[in-house]
N, C-alpha and C positions, 0 to 999 in steps of 0.2 A: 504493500500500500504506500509504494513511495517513501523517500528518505526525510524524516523530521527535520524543522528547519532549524539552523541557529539563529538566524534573525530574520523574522516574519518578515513578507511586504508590507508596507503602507498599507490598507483595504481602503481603496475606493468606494467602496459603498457599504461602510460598517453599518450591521442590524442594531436599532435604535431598541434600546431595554430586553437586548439579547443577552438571556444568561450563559452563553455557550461561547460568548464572543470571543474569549481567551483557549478552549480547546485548540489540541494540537494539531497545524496547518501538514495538509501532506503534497509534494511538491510533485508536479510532472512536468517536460519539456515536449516542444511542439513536434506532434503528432507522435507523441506516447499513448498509446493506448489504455487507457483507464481499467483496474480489473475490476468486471463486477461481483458481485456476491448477493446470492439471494436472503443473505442473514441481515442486510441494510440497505444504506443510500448514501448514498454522495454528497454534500451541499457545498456548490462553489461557491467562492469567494473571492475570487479573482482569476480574470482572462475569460475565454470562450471553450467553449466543448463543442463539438460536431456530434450528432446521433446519424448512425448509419445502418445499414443489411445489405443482406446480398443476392442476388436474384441467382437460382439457377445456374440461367448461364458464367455465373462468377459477376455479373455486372456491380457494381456497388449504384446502392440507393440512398440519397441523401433525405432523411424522417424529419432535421431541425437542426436546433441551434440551443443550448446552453448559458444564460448570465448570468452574472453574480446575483449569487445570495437566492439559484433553484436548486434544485433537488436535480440526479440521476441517477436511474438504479434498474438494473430488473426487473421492482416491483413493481415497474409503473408502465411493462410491455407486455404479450404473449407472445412477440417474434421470439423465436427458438435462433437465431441471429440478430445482436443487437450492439453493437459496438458503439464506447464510447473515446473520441480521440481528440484528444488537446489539439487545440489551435492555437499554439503560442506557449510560453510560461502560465500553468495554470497552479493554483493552490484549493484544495480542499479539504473538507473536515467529514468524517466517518461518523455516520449513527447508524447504532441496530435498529430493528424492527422494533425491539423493544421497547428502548429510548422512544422511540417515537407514539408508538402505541398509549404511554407513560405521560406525556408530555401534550398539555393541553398548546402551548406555545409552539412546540414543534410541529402536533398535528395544524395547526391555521397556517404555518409556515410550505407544509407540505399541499397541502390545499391549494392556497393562491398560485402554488407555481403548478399544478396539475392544471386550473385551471389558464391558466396564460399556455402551457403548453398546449391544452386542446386547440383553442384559440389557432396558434399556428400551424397546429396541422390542419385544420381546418385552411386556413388561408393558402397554404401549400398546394391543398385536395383541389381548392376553388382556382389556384395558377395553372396547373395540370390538365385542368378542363377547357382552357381557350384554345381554341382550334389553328390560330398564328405564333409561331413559333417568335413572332416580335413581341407580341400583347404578352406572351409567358414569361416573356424575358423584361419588360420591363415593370410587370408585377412584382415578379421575383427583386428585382433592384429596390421597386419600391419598399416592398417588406422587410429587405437589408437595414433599406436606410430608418427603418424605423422599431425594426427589432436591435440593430445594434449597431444602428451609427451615433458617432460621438461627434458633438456641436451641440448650441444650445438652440432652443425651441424659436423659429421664426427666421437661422437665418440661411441664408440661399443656399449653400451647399455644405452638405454630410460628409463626413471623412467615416470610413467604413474602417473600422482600430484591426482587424485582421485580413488579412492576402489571399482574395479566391483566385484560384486558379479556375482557366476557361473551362477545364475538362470539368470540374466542381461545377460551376455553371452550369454545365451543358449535362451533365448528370441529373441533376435535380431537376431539371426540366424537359426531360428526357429529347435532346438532340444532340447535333457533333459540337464536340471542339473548334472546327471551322467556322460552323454557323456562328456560335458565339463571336467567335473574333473579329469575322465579317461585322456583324451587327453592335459591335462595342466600337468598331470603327467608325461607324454610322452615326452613333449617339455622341461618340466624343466630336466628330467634325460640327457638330449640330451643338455641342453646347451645353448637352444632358448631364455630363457624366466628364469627368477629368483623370488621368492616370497620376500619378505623383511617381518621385523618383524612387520612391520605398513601395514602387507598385501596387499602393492601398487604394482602391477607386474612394472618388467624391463622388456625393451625387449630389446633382442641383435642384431646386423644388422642380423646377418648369416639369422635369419629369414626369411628373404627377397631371399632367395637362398633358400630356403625348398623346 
Protein backbone atom coordinates (compact mmCIF):
# COMPACT_ATOMS: atom_id res chain seq x y z
CA UNK A 1 0.00 0.00 0.00
CA UNK A 2 2.69 2.34 -0.98
CA UNK A 3 5.79 3.63 1.10
CA UNK A 4 4.67 6.06 4.21
CA UNK A 5 5.73 9.42 3.92
CA UNK A 6 8.35 11.43 5.95
CA UNK A 7 6.92 14.78 5.00
CA UNK A 8 3.37 15.00 3.96
CA UNK A 9 2.28 17.23 0.96
CA UNK A 10 0.77 20.59 1.57
CA UNK A 11 -3.22 19.07 0.92
CA UNK A 12 -4.88 21.31 -1.35
CA UNK A 13 -8.17 20.72 -0.38
CA UNK A 14 -7.94 19.76 3.40
CA UNK A 15 -11.46 18.06 4.94
CA UNK A 16 -12.87 20.89 7.11
CA UNK A 17 -13.74 19.04 10.88
CA UNK A 18 -12.17 15.98 9.43
CA UNK A 19 -11.15 13.74 12.30
CA UNK A 20 -9.00 11.44 10.01
CA UNK A 21 -7.13 14.47 8.62
CA UNK A 22 -3.72 13.42 10.37
CA UNK A 23 -3.86 9.56 9.39
CA UNK A 24 -1.07 8.16 7.52
CA UNK A 25 -0.76 9.46 3.76
CA UNK A 26 0.37 6.59 1.31
CA UNK A 27 2.26 7.71 -1.73
CA UNK A 28 2.17 6.57 -5.49
CA UNK A 29 3.84 7.92 -8.64
CA UNK A 30 2.35 8.58 -12.14
CA UNK A 31 0.74 5.71 -13.54
CA UNK A 32 1.21 3.37 -10.53
CA UNK A 33 -1.23 1.34 -10.25
CA UNK A 34 -3.37 1.56 -7.16
CA UNK A 35 -3.88 -2.10 -5.26
CA UNK A 36 -7.28 -2.76 -4.46
CA UNK A 37 -8.80 -4.62 -1.64
CA UNK A 38 -12.16 -5.76 -1.09
CA UNK A 39 -11.56 -5.20 2.83
CA UNK A 40 -11.64 -1.17 2.20
CA UNK A 41 -11.32 2.04 0.14
CA UNK A 42 -9.16 4.46 -0.86
CA UNK A 43 -9.80 8.29 -0.02
CA UNK A 44 -7.45 10.70 -2.20
CA UNK A 45 -6.00 13.45 -1.09
CA UNK A 46 -4.10 14.60 -3.41
CA UNK A 47 -3.53 14.46 -7.48
CA UNK A 48 -5.89 12.43 -9.94
CA UNK A 49 -6.68 8.75 -10.36
CA UNK A 50 -8.00 7.37 -13.72
CA UNK A 51 -10.64 4.22 -13.26
CA UNK A 52 -10.27 1.87 -16.07
CA UNK A 53 -11.21 -2.02 -17.65
CA UNK A 54 -10.68 -3.95 -20.32
CA UNK A 55 -12.76 -5.16 -23.18
CA UNK A 56 -12.20 -8.58 -24.47
CA UNK A 57 -10.27 -7.61 -27.06
CA UNK A 58 -7.53 -6.32 -24.41
CA UNK A 59 -8.90 -2.74 -25.42
CA UNK A 60 -8.64 -0.56 -22.38
CA UNK A 61 -11.91 1.49 -21.28
CA UNK A 62 -11.77 4.65 -19.76
CA UNK A 63 -15.02 4.54 -16.46
CA UNK A 64 -13.69 8.35 -14.95
CA UNK A 65 -11.64 10.29 -13.08
CA UNK A 66 -10.67 10.41 -9.38
CA UNK A 67 -10.29 14.10 -6.95
CA UNK A 68 -9.24 14.83 -3.91
CA UNK A 69 -10.97 14.06 -0.91
CA UNK A 70 -13.28 10.73 -3.07
CA UNK A 71 -13.23 7.54 -2.31
CA UNK A 72 -11.93 4.40 -4.65
CA UNK A 73 -12.27 0.99 -4.01
CA UNK A 74 -13.84 -2.24 -5.38
CA UNK A 75 -16.67 -1.71 -3.27
CA UNK A 76 -18.10 0.66 -5.37
CA UNK A 77 -17.94 -1.61 -8.86
CA UNK A 78 -19.10 -5.24 -10.16
CA UNK A 79 -16.48 -5.20 -13.16
CA UNK A 80 -14.41 -8.24 -12.35
CA UNK A 81 -11.62 -5.62 -14.18
CA UNK A 82 -11.34 -2.53 -12.56
CA UNK A 83 -8.15 -0.67 -12.40
CA UNK A 84 -7.12 2.00 -10.43
CA UNK A 85 -3.87 4.30 -11.99
CA UNK A 86 -2.24 7.55 -10.65
CA UNK A 87 -2.05 10.35 -12.88
CA UNK A 88 0.78 12.18 -11.44
CA UNK A 89 2.01 12.20 -7.72
CA UNK A 90 -0.95 10.97 -5.91
CA UNK A 91 -1.22 10.40 -1.97
CA UNK A 92 -3.83 8.40 -0.13
CA UNK A 93 -5.29 7.37 3.15
CA UNK A 94 -6.73 3.48 3.66
CA UNK A 95 -10.10 2.73 5.53
CA UNK A 96 -11.60 -0.70 6.19
CA UNK A 97 -15.14 -1.40 5.50
CA UNK A 98 -15.31 -1.37 8.84
CA UNK A 99 -14.06 2.10 9.69
CA UNK A 100 -16.41 3.15 7.53
CA UNK A 101 -19.52 1.04 8.40
CA UNK A 102 -18.53 2.62 12.09
CA UNK A 103 -18.36 6.18 11.09
CA UNK A 104 -21.37 8.36 10.65
CA UNK A 105 -18.62 11.03 9.03
CA UNK A 106 -17.17 8.72 7.00
CA UNK A 107 -20.38 7.02 5.64
CA UNK A 108 -21.62 11.02 4.25
CA UNK A 109 -18.20 11.27 3.05
CA UNK A 110 -18.51 8.02 1.03
CA UNK A 111 -21.91 9.10 -0.01
CA UNK A 112 -21.37 12.44 -1.68
CA UNK A 113 -18.45 11.01 -3.73
CA UNK A 114 -20.66 7.92 -5.00
CA UNK A 115 -22.97 10.24 -5.71
CA UNK A 116 -20.63 12.91 -7.97
CA UNK A 117 -19.29 9.75 -9.29
CA UNK A 118 -22.60 8.55 -10.79
CA UNK A 119 -23.20 11.92 -11.90
CA UNK A 120 -20.10 11.39 -14.25
CA UNK A 121 -20.66 8.20 -15.51
CA UNK A 122 -23.76 9.39 -16.28
CA UNK A 123 -22.24 12.38 -18.23
CA UNK A 124 -19.64 9.93 -19.84
CA UNK A 125 -22.92 7.32 -20.95
CA UNK A 126 -24.62 10.64 -22.34
CA UNK A 127 -20.88 11.78 -24.59
CA UNK A 128 -20.86 8.09 -25.90
CA UNK A 129 -24.38 8.52 -27.38
CA UNK A 130 -23.75 11.59 -29.80
CA UNK A 131 -23.45 10.17 -33.14
CA UNK A 132 -20.35 12.95 -34.38
CA UNK A 133 -17.30 11.86 -33.34
CA UNK A 134 -16.70 16.01 -32.84
CA UNK A 135 -19.89 16.72 -30.52
CA UNK A 136 -18.16 13.54 -28.24
CA UNK A 137 -15.07 15.15 -28.27
CA UNK A 138 -15.99 18.26 -27.24
CA UNK A 139 -18.37 17.16 -24.49
CA UNK A 140 -15.70 15.02 -23.35
CA UNK A 141 -13.38 18.48 -23.18
CA UNK A 142 -16.07 20.09 -21.62
CA UNK A 143 -16.44 17.72 -18.78
CA UNK A 144 -12.53 17.84 -18.26
CA UNK A 145 -12.66 21.26 -17.97
CA UNK A 146 -15.18 21.16 -15.25
CA UNK A 147 -14.50 17.99 -13.55
CA UNK A 148 -10.84 18.91 -13.20
CA UNK A 149 -9.64 21.99 -14.51
CA UNK A 150 -7.98 24.24 -12.27
CA UNK A 151 -8.74 28.33 -12.65
CA UNK A 152 -11.05 30.11 -10.82
CA UNK A 153 -14.99 30.37 -11.67
CA UNK A 154 -15.62 32.89 -14.66
CA UNK A 155 -12.40 33.00 -16.40
CA UNK A 156 -11.93 32.28 -20.16
CA UNK A 157 -9.64 29.51 -20.09
CA UNK A 158 -9.19 26.16 -17.83
CA UNK A 159 -5.68 24.60 -17.57
CA UNK A 160 -6.56 20.82 -17.21
CA UNK A 161 -3.49 20.02 -13.97
CA UNK A 162 -2.95 16.54 -15.69
CA UNK A 163 -1.54 15.33 -19.54
CA UNK A 164 -4.03 13.31 -21.61
CA UNK A 165 -2.62 11.61 -24.13
CA UNK A 166 -4.64 11.56 -27.80
CA UNK A 167 -4.88 7.78 -27.44
CA UNK A 168 -6.64 8.57 -23.79
CA UNK A 169 -8.88 10.71 -25.73
CA UNK A 170 -9.62 8.65 -28.22
CA UNK A 171 -10.29 5.79 -25.88
CA UNK A 172 -12.98 7.11 -23.86
CA UNK A 173 -14.78 8.19 -26.67
CA UNK A 174 -14.31 5.29 -28.42
CA UNK A 175 -12.20 6.42 -31.92
CA UNK A 176 -8.53 6.61 -33.23
CA UNK A 177 -5.69 8.55 -32.16
CA UNK A 178 -5.72 10.37 -35.49
CA UNK A 179 -9.03 11.41 -35.31
CA UNK A 180 -8.28 13.19 -32.07
CA UNK A 181 -5.34 14.90 -33.27
CA UNK A 182 -6.85 15.96 -36.41
CA UNK A 183 -9.65 17.48 -34.51
CA UNK A 184 -7.57 19.20 -31.58
CA UNK A 185 -5.84 20.68 -34.41
CA UNK A 186 -9.02 22.19 -35.60
CA UNK A 187 -10.15 23.49 -32.14
CA UNK A 188 -6.68 24.82 -31.37
CA UNK A 189 -6.53 26.95 -34.97
CA UNK A 190 -10.09 28.19 -33.99
CA UNK A 191 -9.36 29.31 -30.58
CA UNK A 192 -11.07 26.57 -28.26
CA UNK A 193 -8.48 24.95 -26.68
CA UNK A 194 -4.44 25.92 -26.20
CA UNK A 195 -1.60 23.20 -25.83
CA UNK A 196 1.19 24.79 -23.34
CA UNK A 197 4.62 23.69 -23.30
CA UNK A 198 4.11 21.16 -20.35
CA UNK A 199 1.55 19.63 -22.88
CA UNK A 200 -1.54 20.26 -20.32
CA UNK A 201 -4.57 21.46 -22.64
CA UNK A 202 -6.57 24.88 -21.70
CA UNK A 203 -9.71 25.07 -22.59
CA UNK A 204 -11.46 28.31 -23.36
CA UNK A 205 -15.36 28.99 -22.39
CA UNK A 206 -16.38 29.73 -26.01
CA UNK A 207 -16.00 25.85 -26.14
CA UNK A 208 -19.16 25.51 -24.53
CA UNK A 209 -20.90 27.51 -27.59
CA UNK A 210 -19.38 25.16 -30.21
Amino acid sequence: MGIPLLNPPHLTHPLTDFPYEERRLHPFRRYDLIPLDQRGVWLLRCGFVQLTTSQLSGDEVILGWVRPNEFVGPWFTRLTVYDAIALGDVYLQWFSLEEIEDSTELMRSVLHSTRRRLQQTEAILAIAGQRRVEDRLIQLLILLREELGEGQPGQPWIKLPIRFTHQTLASTIGTTRVTITRLLGKFQREGLINLGSDRHLAIHHSLLNA
